[in-house]
Backbone as CSV, one residue per row, in Angstrom:
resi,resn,N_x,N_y,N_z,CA_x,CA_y,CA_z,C_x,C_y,C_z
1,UNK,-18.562,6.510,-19.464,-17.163,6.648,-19.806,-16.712,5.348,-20.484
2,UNK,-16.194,5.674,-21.893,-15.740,4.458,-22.258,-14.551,3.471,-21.438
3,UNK,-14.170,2.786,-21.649,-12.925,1.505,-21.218,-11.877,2.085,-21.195
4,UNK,-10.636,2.115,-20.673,-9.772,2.522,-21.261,-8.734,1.477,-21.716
5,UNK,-7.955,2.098,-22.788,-7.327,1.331,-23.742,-6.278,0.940,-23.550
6,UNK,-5.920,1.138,-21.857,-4.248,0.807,-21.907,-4.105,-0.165,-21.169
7,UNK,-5.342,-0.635,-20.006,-5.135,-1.882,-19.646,-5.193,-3.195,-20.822
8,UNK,-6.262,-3.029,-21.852,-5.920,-4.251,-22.205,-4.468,-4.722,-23.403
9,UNK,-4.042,-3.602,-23.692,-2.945,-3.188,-24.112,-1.502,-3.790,-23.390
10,UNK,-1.689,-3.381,-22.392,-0.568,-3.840,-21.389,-0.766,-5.256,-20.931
11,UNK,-1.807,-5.861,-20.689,-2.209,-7.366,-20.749,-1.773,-8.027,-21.783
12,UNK,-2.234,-7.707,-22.868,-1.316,-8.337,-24.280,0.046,-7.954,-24.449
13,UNK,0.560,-6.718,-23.827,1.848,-6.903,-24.346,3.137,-7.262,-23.188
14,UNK,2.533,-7.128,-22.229,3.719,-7.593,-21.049,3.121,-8.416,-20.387
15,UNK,1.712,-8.707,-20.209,1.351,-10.177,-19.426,0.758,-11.361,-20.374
16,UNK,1.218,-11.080,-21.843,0.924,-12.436,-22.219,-0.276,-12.665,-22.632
17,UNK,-1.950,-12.134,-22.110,-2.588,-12.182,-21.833,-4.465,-11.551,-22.251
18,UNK,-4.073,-11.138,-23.642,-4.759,-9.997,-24.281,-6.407,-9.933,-23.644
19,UNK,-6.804,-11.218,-23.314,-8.422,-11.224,-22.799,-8.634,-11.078,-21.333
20,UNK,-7.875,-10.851,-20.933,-7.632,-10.628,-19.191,-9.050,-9.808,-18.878
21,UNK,-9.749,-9.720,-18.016,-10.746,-8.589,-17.775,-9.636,-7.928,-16.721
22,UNK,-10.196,-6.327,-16.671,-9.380,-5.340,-16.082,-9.234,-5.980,-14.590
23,UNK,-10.220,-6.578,-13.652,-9.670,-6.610,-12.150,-8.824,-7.378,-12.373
24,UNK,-8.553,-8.675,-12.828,-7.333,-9.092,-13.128,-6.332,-8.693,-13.438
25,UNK,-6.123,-7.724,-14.320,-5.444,-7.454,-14.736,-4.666,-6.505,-14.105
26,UNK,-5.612,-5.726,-13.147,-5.145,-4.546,-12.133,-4.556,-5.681,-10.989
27,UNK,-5.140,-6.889,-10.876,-4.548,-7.469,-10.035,-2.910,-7.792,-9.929
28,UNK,-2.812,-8.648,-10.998,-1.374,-8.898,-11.892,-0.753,-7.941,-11.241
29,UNK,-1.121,-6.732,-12.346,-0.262,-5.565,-11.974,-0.340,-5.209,-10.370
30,UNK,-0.572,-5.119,-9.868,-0.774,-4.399,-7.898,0.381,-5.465,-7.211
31,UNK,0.039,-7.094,-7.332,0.163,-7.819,-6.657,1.376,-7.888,-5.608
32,UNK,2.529,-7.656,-6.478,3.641,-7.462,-5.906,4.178,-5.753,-5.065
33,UNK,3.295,-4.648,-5.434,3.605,-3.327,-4.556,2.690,-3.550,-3.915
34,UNK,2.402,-3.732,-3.046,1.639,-3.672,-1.604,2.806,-3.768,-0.719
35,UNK,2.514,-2.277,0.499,2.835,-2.334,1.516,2.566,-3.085,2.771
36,UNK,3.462,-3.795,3.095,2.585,-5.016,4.573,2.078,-4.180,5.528
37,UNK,1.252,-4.997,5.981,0.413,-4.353,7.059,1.389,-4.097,8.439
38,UNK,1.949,-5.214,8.381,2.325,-5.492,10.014,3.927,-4.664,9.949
39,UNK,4.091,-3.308,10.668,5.025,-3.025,11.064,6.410,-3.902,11.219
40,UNK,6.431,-5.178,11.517,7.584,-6.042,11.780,7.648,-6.353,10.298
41,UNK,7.074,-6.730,9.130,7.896,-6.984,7.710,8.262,-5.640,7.150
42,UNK,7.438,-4.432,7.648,8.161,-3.226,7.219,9.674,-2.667,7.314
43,UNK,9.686,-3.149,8.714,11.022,-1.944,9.532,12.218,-3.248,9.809
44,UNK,13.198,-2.611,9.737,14.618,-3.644,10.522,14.532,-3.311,11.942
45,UNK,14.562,-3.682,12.623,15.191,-4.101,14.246,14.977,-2.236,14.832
46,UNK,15.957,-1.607,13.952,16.264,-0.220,14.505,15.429,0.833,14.023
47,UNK,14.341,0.484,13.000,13.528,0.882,12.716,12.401,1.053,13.780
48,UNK,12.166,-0.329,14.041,11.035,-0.424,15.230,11.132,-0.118,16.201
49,UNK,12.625,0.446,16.164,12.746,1.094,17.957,12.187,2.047,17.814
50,UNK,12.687,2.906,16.390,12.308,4.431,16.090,10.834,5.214,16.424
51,UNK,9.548,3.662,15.684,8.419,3.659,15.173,8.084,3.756,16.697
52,UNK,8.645,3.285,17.872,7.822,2.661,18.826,7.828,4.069,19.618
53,UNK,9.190,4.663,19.518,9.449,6.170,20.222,8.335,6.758,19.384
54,UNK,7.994,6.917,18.330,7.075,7.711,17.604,5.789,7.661,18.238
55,UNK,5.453,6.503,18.201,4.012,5.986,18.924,3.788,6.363,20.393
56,UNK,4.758,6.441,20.898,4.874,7.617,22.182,4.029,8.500,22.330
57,UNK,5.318,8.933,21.086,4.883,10.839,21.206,3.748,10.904,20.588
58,UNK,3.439,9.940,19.657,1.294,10.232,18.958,0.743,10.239,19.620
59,UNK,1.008,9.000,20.992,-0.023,9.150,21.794,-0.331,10.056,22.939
60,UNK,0.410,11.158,23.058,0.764,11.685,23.992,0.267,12.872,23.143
61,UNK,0.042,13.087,21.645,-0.131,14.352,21.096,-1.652,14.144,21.037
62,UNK,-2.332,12.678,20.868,-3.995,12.476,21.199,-4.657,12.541,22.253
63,UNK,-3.717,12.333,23.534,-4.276,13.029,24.531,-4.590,14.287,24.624
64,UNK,-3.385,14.973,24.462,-3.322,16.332,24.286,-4.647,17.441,23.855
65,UNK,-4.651,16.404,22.739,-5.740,17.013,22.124,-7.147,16.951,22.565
66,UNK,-7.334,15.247,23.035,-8.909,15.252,23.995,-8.593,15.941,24.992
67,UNK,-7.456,16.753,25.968,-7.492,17.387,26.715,-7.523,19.114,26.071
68,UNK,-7.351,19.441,25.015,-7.418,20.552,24.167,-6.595,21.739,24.797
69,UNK,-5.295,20.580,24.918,-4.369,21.272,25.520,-3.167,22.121,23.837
C-alpha cells in the first residue's frame, strides 16, 4: 500500500514541517486528545461520586455472572 498523501500534506501546511516522518507527525497531531488515565483528572468531585456508585453496581453485575446468576 502506498503512503498516504495527507499526512505529509498536513505537516507542511499546519505544522510547519514538510519532512516530518508520519509517527511524528501522528504524534504532533494525537498529543493533545488523549484521554487521562486516572479517573480523578477526568471527573469533577460529583462525577466521582457517580463513577464510584457505578463501580458498585459492575461489580456486583461480575459476580453475578461468575455466579451465572
Amino acid at each position: 500500500m502506498p503512503p498516504d498523501p495527507c499526512a505529509p500534506l498536513y505537516a507542511a501546511d499546519h505544522l510547519k514541517m514538510p519532512d516530518l516522518p508520519l509517527a511524528q507527525i501522528l504524534d504532533k497531531v494525537i498529543a493533545d486528545e488523549h484521554v487521562p488515565y486516572l479517573a480523578a483528572m477526568r471527573y469533577k468531585d460529583s462525577g466521582l461520586r457517580t463513577r464510584r456508585e457505578w463501580e458498585k453496581v459492575w461489580k456486583k453485575q461480575r459476580e453475578e455472572d461468575c455466579r451465572g446468576l
